[in-house]
C-alpha positions in Angstrom: 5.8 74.2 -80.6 2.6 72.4 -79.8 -0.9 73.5 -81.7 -2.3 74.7 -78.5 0.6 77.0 -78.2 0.0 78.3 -81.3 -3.7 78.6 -81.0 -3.1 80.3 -77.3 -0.5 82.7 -79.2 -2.8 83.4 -82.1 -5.3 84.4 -79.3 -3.1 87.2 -77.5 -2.5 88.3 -80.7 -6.3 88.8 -81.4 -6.8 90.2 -77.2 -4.4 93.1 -78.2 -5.5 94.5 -81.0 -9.4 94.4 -80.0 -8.0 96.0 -76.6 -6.2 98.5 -79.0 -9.1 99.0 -81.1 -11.4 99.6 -78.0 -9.1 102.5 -76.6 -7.9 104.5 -79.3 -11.3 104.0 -81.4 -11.4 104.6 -84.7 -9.0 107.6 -84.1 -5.3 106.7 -85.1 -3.1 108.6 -86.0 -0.9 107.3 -89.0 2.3 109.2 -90.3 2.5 108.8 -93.7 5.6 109.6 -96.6 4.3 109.5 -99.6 7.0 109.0 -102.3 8.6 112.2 -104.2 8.4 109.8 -107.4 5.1 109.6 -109.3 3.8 108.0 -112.5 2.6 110.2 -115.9 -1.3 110.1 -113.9 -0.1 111.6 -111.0 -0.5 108.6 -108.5 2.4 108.2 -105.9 4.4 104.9 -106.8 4.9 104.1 -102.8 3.2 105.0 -100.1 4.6 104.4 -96.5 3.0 104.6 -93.2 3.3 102.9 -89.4 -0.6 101.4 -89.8 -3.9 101.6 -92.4 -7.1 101.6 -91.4 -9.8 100.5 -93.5 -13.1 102.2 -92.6 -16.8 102.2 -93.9 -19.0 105.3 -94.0 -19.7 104.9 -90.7 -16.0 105.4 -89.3 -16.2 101.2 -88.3 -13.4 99.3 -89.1 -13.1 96.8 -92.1 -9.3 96.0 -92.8 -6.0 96.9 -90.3 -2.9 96.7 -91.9 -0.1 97.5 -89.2 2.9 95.1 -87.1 2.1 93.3 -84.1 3.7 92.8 -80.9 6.7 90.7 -82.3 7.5 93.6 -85.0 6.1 91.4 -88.3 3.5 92.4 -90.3 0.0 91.7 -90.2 -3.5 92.2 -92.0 -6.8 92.0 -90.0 -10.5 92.1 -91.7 -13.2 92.8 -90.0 -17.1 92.2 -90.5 -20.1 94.5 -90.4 -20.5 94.0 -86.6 -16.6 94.5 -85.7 -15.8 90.6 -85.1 -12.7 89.9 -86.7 -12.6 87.3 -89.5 -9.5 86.6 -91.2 -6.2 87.5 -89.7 -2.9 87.0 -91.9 0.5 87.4 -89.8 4.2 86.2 -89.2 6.4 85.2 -86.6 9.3 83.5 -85.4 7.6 80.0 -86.8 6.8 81.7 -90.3 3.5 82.5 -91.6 -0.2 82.4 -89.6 -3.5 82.8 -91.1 -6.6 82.4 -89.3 -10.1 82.5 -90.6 -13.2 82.5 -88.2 -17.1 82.7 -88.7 -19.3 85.1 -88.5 -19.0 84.7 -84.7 -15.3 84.9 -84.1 -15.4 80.8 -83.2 -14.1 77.9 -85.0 -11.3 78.8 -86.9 -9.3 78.0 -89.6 -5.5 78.1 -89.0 -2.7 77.6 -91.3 0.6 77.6 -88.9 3.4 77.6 -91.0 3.4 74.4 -92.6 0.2 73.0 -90.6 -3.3 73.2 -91.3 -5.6 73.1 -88.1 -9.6 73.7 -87.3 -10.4 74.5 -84.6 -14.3 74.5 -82.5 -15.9 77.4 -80.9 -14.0 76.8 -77.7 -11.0 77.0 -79.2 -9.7 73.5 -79.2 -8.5 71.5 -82.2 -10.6 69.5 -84.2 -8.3 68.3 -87.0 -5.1 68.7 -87.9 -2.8 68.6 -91.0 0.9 68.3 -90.4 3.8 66.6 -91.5 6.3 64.4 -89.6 9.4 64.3 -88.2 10.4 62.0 -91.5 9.1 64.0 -93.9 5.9 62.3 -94.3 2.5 63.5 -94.1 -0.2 62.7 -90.9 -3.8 63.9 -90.1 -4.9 64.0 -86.6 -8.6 64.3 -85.1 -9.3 65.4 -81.7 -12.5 64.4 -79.4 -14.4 67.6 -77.6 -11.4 67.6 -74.6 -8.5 68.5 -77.2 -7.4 64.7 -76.7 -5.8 63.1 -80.6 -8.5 60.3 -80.8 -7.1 59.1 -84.8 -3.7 59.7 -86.1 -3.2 58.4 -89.8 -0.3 58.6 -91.5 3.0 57.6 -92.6 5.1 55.8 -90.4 8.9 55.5 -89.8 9.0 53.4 -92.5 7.7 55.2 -95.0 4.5 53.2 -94.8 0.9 53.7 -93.8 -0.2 53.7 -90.3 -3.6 54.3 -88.1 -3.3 54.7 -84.4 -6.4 55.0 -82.4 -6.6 56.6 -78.5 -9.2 56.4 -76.3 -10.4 59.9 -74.5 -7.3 60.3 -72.2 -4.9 60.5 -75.5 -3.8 56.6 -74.9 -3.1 54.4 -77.3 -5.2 51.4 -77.8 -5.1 50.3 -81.5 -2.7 50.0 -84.5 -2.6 48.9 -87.6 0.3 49.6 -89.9 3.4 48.0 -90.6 6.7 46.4 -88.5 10.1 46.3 -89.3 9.8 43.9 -92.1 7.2 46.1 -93.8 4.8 43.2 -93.1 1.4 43.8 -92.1 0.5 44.1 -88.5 -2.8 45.1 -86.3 -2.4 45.4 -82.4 -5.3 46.1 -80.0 -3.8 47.1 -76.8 -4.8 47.2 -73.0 -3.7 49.1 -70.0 -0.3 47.2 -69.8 0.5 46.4 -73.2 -1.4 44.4 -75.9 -4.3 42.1 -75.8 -4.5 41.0 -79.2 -2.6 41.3 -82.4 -3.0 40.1 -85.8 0.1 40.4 -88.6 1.8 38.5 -91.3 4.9 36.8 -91.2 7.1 35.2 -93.6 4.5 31.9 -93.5 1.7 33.5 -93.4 -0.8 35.0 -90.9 -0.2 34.6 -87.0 -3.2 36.0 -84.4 -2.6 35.9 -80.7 -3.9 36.8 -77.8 -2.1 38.2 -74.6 -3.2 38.4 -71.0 -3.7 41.4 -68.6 0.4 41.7 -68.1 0.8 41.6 -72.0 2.6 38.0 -72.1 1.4 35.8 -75.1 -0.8 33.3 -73.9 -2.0 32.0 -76.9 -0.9 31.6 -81.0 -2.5 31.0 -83.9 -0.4 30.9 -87.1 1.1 29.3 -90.3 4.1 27.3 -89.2 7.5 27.7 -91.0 6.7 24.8 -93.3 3.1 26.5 -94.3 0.8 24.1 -91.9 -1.5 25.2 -89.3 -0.3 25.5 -85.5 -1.8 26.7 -82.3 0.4 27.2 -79.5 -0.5 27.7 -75.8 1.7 29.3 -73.2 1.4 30.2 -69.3 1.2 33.3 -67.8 4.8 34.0 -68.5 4.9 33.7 -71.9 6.1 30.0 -72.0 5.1 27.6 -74.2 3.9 24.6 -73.1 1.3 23.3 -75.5 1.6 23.0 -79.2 -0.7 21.5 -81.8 0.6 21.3 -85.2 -0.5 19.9 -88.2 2.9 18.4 -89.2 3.8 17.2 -85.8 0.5 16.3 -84.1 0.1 17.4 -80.3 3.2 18.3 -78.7 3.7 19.1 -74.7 
């Protein structure tokens, strides 16, 4: 399940109960079996009901405790002016809790085994999740709801930042390849522009073209000199400079 599906579930939740709230006012009706047992003071030792109510002098509502829609439990609080504030529930995912300002915007959410913020509009900000390999990854969203930075680990088991432009697309990574070797790729709209990584010699920067064929290398050779290698628009090489071997065609 996505975060926006959890934040646009969170929010029904919240819808409901205000709509509740509204209609039966601070009126409810609870039925309540207190426990036969009691300690030496008097005091039942369990106390069961369908819903509490928390309420100031003023009959105003402070903390609901009572199930929601799915049949788990939940706790609400409330401030002076009736905005909810915190909200701790469950459901098929596992535990929720949500914490808001003063306002009702920009929330805190802790999803199960995610930690979000969200702006006044409802949209993430940041996120705090793990990956599908166990590792951890932190994700930043632009004003749209768009991931803008992802770090984290990779499949690997290595470190990784991937930047996106406003749409959500990729255009930069730095992390690791196969070989665990450093690597740094810009990318365009049809594949990469320019990377930078390390190979076995050394370091190797090239540059690709608008169709993201190699048209030009700049690296260590195998026996540790400098070459620069030139190709065509396909990807072939057809010039090569070497320090070892001189100019080659």
């Amino acid at each position: 399940m996505s975060l926006e599906q959890r934040i646009e579930r969170l929010e029904r939740h919240c819808r409901l109960w205000r709509s509740i709230a509204a209609s039966c006012g601070v009126f409810v009706v609870v039925a309540v079996t207190v426990g036969a047992d009691t300690n030496k003071d008097g005091v039942a030792t369990e106390v069961r009901a369908k819903q509490f109510i928390l309420v100031d002098d003023d009959g105003n509502k402070l903390v609901v405790i009572a199930p929601n829609e799915s049949g788990t439990g939940s706790i609400k609080t409330y401030s002076g002016d009736q905005t909810e504030t915190v909200s701790v529930s469950s459901d098929d995912s596992g535990g929720n809790i949500t914490v808001r300002d003063i306002n009702g915007k920009g929330a805190m959410l802790v999803l199960g085994h995610a930690l979000a913020l969200t702006a006044g509009n409802g949209k993430p900000t940041i996120m705090i999740d793990g990956n599908d390999k166990g590792g951890g990854r932190i994700d930043i969203y632009n004003n749209l709801g768009k991931p803008t930075a992802i770090l984290g680990s990779n499949n690997l088991a290595d470190g990784a930042l991937h930047l996106l432009d406003k749409s959500g697309k990729e255009f930069f990574v730095c992390g690791h390849d196969a070989g665990h070797l450093p690597v740094a790729i810009l990318s365009g709209s049809n594949g990469p522009v320019v990377s930078m990584m390390t190979t076995s010699a050394g370091g190797s920067f090239q540059v690709h073209n608008s169709q993201g064929k190699r048209v030009v290398d700049l690296q260590a050779s195998r026996d540790l000199d400098g070459a620069v290698g030139v190709m065509n628009k396909n990807g072939e090489l057809k010039r090569l400079l070497s320090a070892s071997k001189g100019y080659v065609e």
